[in-house]
N, C-alpha and C positions, 0 to 999 in steps of 0.2 A: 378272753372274756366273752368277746362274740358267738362262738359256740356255748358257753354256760347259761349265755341269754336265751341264744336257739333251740336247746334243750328244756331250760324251763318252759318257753313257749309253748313248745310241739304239748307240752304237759300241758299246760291248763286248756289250747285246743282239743285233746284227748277227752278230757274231764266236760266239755262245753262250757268253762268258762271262759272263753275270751271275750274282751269287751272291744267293742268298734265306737269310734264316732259315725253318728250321722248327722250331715251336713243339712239345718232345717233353714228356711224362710217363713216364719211367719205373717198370715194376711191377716188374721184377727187369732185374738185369746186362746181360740180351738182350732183350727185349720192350719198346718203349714204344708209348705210346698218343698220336695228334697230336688237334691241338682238336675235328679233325671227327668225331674217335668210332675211327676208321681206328686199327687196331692193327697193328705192324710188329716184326718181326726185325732185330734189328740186330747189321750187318756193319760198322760205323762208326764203331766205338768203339775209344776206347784203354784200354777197362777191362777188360787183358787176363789178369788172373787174377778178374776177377769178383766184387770183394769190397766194390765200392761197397752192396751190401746187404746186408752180412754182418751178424748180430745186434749179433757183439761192436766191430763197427764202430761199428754206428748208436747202439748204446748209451752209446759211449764219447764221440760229437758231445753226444748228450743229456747228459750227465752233465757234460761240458765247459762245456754254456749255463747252468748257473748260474752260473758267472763273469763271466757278461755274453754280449752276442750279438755285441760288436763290441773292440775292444783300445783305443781309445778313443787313440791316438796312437802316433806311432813308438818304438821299445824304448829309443832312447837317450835322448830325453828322460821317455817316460811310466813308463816299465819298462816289461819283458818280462813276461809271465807265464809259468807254471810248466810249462806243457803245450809252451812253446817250445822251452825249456830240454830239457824232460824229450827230446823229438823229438828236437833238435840232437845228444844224446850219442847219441840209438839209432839213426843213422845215420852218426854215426862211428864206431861200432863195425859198423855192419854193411857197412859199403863200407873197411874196416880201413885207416881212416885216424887221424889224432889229432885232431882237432876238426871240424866241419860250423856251417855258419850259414845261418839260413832266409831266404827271399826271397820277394814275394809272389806269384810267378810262375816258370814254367821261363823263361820270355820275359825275364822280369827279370832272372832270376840271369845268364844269357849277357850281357846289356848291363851289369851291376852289375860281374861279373868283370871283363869286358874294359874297362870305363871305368875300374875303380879300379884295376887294376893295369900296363896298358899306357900308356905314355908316348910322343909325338910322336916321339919319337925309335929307336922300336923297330920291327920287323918282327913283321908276323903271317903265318904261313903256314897256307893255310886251304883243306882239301877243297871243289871246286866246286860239292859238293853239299850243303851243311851247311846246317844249319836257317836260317831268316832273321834268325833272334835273335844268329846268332853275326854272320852277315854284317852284321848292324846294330851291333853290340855294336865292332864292328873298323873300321869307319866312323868312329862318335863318339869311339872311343879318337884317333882322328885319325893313327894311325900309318901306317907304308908297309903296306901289304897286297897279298899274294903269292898267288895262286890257284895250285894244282897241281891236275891232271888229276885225276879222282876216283879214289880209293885206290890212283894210281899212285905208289908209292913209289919210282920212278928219276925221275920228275920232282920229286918232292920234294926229292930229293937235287939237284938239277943248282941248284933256286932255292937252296938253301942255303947249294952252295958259289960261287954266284954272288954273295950276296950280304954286303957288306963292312960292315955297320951298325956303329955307334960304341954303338948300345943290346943292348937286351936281346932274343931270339929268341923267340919262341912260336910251336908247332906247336898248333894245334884240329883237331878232329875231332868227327864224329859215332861213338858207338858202333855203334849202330844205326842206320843212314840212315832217317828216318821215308817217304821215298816209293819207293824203290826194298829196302829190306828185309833191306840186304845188312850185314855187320859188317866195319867198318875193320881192316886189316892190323895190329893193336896191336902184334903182337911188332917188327914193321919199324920203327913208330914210334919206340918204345921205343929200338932201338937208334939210331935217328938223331938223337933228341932228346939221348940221353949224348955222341954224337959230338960234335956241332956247341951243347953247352951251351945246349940249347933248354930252355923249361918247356912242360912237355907237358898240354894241357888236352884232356878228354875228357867231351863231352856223353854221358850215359847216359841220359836222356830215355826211349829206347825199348826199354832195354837191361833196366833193372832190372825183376826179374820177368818177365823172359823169358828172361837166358843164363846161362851159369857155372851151378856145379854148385849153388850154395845162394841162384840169382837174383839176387845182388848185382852183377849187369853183366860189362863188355866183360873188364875186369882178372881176376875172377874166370875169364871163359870160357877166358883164354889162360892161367891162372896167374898173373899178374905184378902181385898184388899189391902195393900199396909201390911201384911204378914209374910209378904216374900220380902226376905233379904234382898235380889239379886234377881232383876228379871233379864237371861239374854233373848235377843230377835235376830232376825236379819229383816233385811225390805227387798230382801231376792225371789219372796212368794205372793203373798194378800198385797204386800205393799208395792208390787210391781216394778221396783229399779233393782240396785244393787247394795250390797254392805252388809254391815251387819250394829248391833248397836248392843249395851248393857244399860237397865235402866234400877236406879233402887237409891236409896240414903246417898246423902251430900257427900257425907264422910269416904265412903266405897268409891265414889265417883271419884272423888280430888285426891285421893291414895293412886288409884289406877294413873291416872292423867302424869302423876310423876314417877310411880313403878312400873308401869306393864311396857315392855320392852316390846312387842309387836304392836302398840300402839304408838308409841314413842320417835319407835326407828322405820316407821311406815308413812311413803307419800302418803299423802290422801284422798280419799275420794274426790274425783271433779265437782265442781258445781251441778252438773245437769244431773246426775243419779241422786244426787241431797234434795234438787229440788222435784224427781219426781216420785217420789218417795214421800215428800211433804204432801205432794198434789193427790195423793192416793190416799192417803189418811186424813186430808180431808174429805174426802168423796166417801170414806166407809164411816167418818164421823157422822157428816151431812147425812147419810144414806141406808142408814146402819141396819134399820130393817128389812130395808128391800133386796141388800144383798145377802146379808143372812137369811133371808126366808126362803129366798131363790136358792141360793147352796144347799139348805136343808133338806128343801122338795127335792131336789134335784137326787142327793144323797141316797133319802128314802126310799124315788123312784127308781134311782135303778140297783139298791140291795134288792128290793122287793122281786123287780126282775129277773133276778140271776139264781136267788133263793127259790122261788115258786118252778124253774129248772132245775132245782138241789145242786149248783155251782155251791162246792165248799169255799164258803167265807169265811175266814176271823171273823167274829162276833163285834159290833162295834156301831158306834154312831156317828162319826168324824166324815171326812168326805175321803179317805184314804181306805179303799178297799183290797184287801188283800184276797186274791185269790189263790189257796193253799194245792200247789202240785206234786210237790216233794223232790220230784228227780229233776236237778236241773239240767239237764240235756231237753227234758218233757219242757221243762217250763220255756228255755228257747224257742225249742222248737214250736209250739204254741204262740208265742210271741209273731215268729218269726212269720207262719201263716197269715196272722190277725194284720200283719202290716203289706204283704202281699195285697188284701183285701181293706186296704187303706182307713186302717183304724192301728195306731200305736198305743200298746200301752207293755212300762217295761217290763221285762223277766228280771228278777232279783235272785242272786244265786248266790253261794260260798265265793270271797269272807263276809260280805256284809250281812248275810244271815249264817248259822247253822248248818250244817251238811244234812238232807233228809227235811229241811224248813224251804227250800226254794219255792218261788210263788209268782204269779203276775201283781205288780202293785198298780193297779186300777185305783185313780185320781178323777174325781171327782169336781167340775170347777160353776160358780153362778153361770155363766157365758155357756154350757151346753145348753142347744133347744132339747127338748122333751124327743122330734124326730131323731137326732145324735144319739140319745141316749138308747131309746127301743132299737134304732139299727146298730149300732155298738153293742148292745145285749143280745140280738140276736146270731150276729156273728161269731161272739165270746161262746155262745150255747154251741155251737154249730161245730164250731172248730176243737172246742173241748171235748165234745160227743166223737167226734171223728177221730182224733190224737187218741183217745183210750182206747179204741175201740179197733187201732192199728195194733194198741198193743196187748189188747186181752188175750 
């Protein structure tokens, strides 16, 4: 079998797909420091309001680890503790739903959701672009699974009235697409999930603490509170700990809590990530303008930058900038330059994109100064002018 491994290896090295970890230390929200001493800017983060080192953050993990540093088993047989509980309501109130339950992962809650509430007998109909957690989560449910064109809402419509199921419908979506940056058509959704008596689930993952007018995501950006069935998060990005959470109707809640089996049969998260995770949604409740206005300028300023260089962007307003290079060996290698000269930001290559789609996915967070930003875009010019220009 060790040889069948080493073979496929040598392959995705051939192709420049291999993936390495890099060993980071983070000093604050954008700077970390790797083993060798080498200090970096970073463009490759999801901690896009910055508040993974905010005092009343870090204080509130601290404060949390008296209770223990670990939950010591799953809620339903060990208990819950109080920092779960306490989370679970402040994100049903902030995503204004009636109840939320935590998961130990965003990863999990898409698999959790869609295992416990999807049945053999249902359809799922599912953006082509949607995170791998939904795409897997719709698999294990073992139901029929319907791909539509990405946020083409007249193909959506054609699978729906195409299809005759004897179950139940479910339309998913991403709010905010994590690789292309763009937000899901919710008002369209909305009206086709009332049509055709779909439950409308919507990953917010990327969303929260990035859109709508108070951060609380896709629902909020368009207005239509109350019209998502099924809101999943995590608090591994804006909200700066870990986990992940499903927020929506009482009913969806208290079905989960005794059917979803990676909720069920999963320790739980410690006290200290539940409570910094609380401490961070407070601070983007309290604060809600100033770090959305900050993200947004921020955003603007350095599309503006990269565009006025003709750096091809995806089109988009989110703080997740995709930079389109196509051959992913290019898009390493370009990567691989930009962190030489101590700015990271990732190369996205085949499976999680396309073959021919590879790109740098430039991240965006409130926490860059305006200085990070102009020297991060000028480097990004420099290196991308240089890389083509090997290979013209």
């Amino acid at each position: 079998m060790e040889e069948e491994l080493k073979a496929e290896l040598d392959l995705i090295e051939k192709r420049g797909l291999t993936r390495k970890i890099k060993n980071l230390r983070f000093l604050d929200p954008v700077r970390a420091v790797a083993e060798d001493g080498k200090e970096y800017v970073v463009f490759s983060s999801n901690n896009y309001l910055g508040l993974t080192h905010a005092p009343e953050v870090i204080e509130a993990a601290k404060e949390a680890n008296n209770y223990g540093t670990g939950s010591g088993g799953a809620r339903l047989t060990t208990g819950g503790h109080f920092e779960a509980g306490i989370l679970e309501k402040k994100l049903a109130d902030f995503k204004h739903t009636e109840k939320a339950l935590i998961f130990n992962t965003g990863y999990m809650t898409n698999l959790g959701v869609l295992y416990g509430l999807v049945k053999h007998k249902d359809v799922v109909f599912s953006d082509e672009l949607n995170h791998a957690s939904i795409i897997d989560g719709a698999k294990i449910s073992k139901a029929t699974v319907k791909v539509y064109k990405h946020a083409d809402v007249a193909d959506l419509e054609r699978l729906l009235k195409e299809d005759a199921t004897e179950g139940n419908r479910f339309i998913i979506t991403d709010g905010v697409f994590s690789m292309d940056g763009d937000i899901a058509p919710l008002p369209d959704l909305v009206k086709l999930a009332e049509k055709y008596e779909a439950t409308l689930i919507v990953d917010d993952a990327h969303a929260v603490g990035v859109i709508g007018d108070d951060g609380s995501g896709t629902s909020a950006h368009f207005g239509l509170q109350g019209k998502v069935d099924l809101q999943v998060g995590t608090m591994s990005k804006a909200l700066a700990a870990e986990g992940g959470y499903v927020a929506g109707k009482k009913i969806f809640i208290d079905y989960l809590i005794n059917k979803s089996r990676p909720f069920i049969f999963s320790t739980a998260l410690a006290p200290a990530p539940a409570a910094a995770a609380a401490a961070a949604l407070d601070l983007l409740i309290k604060n809600k303008e100033i770090y959305l206005q900050r993200l947004w300028s921020n955003t603007v300023r350095m599309r503006q930058l990269l565009e006025n260089a003709c750096i091809p962007l995806v089109e988009g307003e989110t703080p997740i900038i995709p930079i389109m290079v196509g051959e992913a060996s290019l898009a390493s290698e370009i990567a691989g330059a930009l962190a030489e000269k101590g700015v990271l930001i990732s190369a996205i290559r085949p499976p999680t994109v396309a073959q021919g789609q590879s790109r740098l996915r430039l991240t965006v967070t409130a926490a860059h100064t305006e200085e990070q930003l102009a020297h991060a875009a000028d480097l990004i010019i420099k290196v991308w002018q240089d890389a083509k220009r090997k290979r013209a």
